[in-house]
N, C-alpha and C positions, 0 to 999 in steps of 0.2 A: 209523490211526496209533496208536490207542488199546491199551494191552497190554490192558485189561481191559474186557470187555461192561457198562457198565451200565443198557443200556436193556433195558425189557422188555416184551411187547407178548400180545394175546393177542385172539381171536374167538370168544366163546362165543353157542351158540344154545340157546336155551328151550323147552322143548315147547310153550309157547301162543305160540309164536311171535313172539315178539322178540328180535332179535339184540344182543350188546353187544361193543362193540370198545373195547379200550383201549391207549393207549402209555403206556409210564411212563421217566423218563429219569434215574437216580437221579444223587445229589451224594453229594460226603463224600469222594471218592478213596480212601485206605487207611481211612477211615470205612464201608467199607461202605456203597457208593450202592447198590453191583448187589444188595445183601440189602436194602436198601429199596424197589428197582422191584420185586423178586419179592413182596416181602413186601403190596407196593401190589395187585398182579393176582392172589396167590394167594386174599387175602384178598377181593374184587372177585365174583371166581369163584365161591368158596362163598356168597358174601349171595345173589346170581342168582339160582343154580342152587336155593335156598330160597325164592325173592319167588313171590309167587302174587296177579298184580295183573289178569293177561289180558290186555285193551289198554284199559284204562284210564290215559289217558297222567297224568292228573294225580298220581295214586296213584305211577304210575311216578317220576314228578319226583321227588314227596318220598322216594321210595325212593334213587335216585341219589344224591341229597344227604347223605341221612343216611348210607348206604354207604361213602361218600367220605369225612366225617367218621371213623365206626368206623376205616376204613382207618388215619385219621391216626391215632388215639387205638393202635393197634394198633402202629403203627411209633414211634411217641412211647413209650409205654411203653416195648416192648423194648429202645430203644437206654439207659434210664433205667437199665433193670436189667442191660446189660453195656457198660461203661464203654469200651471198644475200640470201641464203634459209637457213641458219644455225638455228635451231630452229624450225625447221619445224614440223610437225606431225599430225597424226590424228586418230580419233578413229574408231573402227569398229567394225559390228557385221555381223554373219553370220550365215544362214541359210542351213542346206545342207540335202536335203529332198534324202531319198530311199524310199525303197515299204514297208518296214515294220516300220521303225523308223524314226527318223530324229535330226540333231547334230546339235546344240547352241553352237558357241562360240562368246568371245567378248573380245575387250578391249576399256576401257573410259565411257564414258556415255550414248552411243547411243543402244539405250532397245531393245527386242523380247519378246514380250508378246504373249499369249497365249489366245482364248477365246474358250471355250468347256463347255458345260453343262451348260450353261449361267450364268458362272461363267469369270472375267477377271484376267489373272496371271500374272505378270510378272516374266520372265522367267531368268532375266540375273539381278545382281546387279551393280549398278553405281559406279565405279572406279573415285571417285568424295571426296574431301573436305569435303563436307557438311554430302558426308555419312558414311567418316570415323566419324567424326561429332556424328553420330546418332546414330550410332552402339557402341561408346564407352560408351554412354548417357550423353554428353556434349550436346547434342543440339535435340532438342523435333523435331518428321516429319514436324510436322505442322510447326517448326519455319522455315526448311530447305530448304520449297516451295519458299520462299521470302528472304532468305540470301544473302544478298554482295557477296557473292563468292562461290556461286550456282554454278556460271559454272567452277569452277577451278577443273580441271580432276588430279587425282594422277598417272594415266596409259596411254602412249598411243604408237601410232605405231611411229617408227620412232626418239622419241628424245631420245633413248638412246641405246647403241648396242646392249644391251638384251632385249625379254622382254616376259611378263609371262601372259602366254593365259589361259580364265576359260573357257572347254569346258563341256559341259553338252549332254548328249543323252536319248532323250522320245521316247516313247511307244504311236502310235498314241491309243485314247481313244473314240475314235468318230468323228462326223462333228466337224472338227476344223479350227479355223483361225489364224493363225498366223502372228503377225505385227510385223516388223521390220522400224523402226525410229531413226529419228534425234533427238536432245532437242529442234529444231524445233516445234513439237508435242509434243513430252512429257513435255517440261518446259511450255507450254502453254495452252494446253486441259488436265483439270482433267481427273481423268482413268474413273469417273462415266459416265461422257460423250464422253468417249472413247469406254466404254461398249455399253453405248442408241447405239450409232451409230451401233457397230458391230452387236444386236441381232436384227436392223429391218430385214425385208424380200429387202432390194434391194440386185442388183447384186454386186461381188465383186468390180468392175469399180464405181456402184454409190457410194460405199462403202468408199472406198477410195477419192474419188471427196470430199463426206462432212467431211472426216477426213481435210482435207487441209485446208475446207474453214472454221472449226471451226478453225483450227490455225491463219489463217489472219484472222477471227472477233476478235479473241482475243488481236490482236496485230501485228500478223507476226513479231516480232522483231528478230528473227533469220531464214537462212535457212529453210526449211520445206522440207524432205526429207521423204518418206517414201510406203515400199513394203508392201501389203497385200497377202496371200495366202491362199487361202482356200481349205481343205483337206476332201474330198467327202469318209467316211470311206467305203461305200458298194461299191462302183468304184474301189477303191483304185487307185484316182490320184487327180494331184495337179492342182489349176488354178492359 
């Protein structure tokens, strides 16, 4: 329903092999969100495709971190020096797969969930109003699905010169799949039919396809962005 794209999303792979996936899901409306998710993954892209860690996951961390940071400093600046973008921002999450482990960071709203053991987790908590909300116990989960101001994000890239990254690092545990989204998805397919979806037998490709089209049956009323990967534990590699 949205005239304008502002999410942006991207799968880049390393020669020493480690993969990075990111969604970004920008704000700002005629502020230029969608020049802030680009600006989030363009800039993502180039630190990568430069890092020279191997698989040294620790080294990896601090790289993420600080990357994500630069990112903001990079969208913070620009919007400072053209006064039509002032306000600008967007959230992100990312993904950053090695051979043994693999590193969750995120800021704002947009999720990485986990599904393993036919069990579905979500991985990252939403830097959101509603979930400060929730967490203090002013406001019940159930009421916070349907809130007025559901999407009002407390955290994001770019509208402010600092900003503070939640990084997490798992232990693959088996055949896993890993989603990363918009609120595209997540504000509009419950997780139960987030789960039906992930534990049929289709490919990760059809997998993905009916994630979408459960978001437009629902409504489509926001962007719909979103990465699936699935993680072959006896291979050890990613698709």
């Amino acid at each position: 329903m949205r005239e304008v794209n502002e999410d942006c999303a991207g799968v880049f792979e390393h020669e020493q092999g480690v993969m990075l996936a990111a969604v970004a899901d920008g704000m700002g409306g005629h502020r230029a969100g969608d020049v802030a998710s680009k600006m989030a993954l363009d800039k993502l892209q180039d630190l990568f495709h430069a890092a020279d860690h191997g698989q040294d996951a620790q080294a990896w961390e601090q790289w993420l971190r600080e990357s994500i940071e630069t990112a903001n400093t990079y969208i913070f600046n620009y919007a400072q020096q053209h006064p039509t973008h002032l306000g600008m921002g967007t959230t992100l999450v990312t993904a950053l797969f090695l051979k043994n482990c693999y590193l969750i960071a995120h800021v704002g709203d947009s999720r990485a969930y986990r599904y393993v053991h036919a069990c579905l987790e979500m991985l990252t908590e939403d830097h959101s109003l509603v979930n400060e909300l929730v967490r203090s116990g002013q406001l019940a989960p159930e009421e916070a699905e349907h809130h007025p101001q559901r999407n009002v994000i407390t955290r994001a890239l770019g509208t402010e010169r600092n900003v503070r990254v939640d990084l997490q690092r798992f232990q693959y545990v088996g055949d896993e799949q890993i989603l990363l989204c918009s609120d595209g998805l997540s504000g509009m397919v419950a997780e139960q039919q987030i789960k039906e979806i992930l534990e049929n037998p289709h490919s990760v490709d059809e997998k993905a396809s009916l994630l979408l089209q459960a978001a437009l049956d629902a409504g489509g009323e926001d962007n719909i962005t979103l990465i699936l990967v699935s993680h072959q534990d006896e291979a050890g590699s990613a698709k």
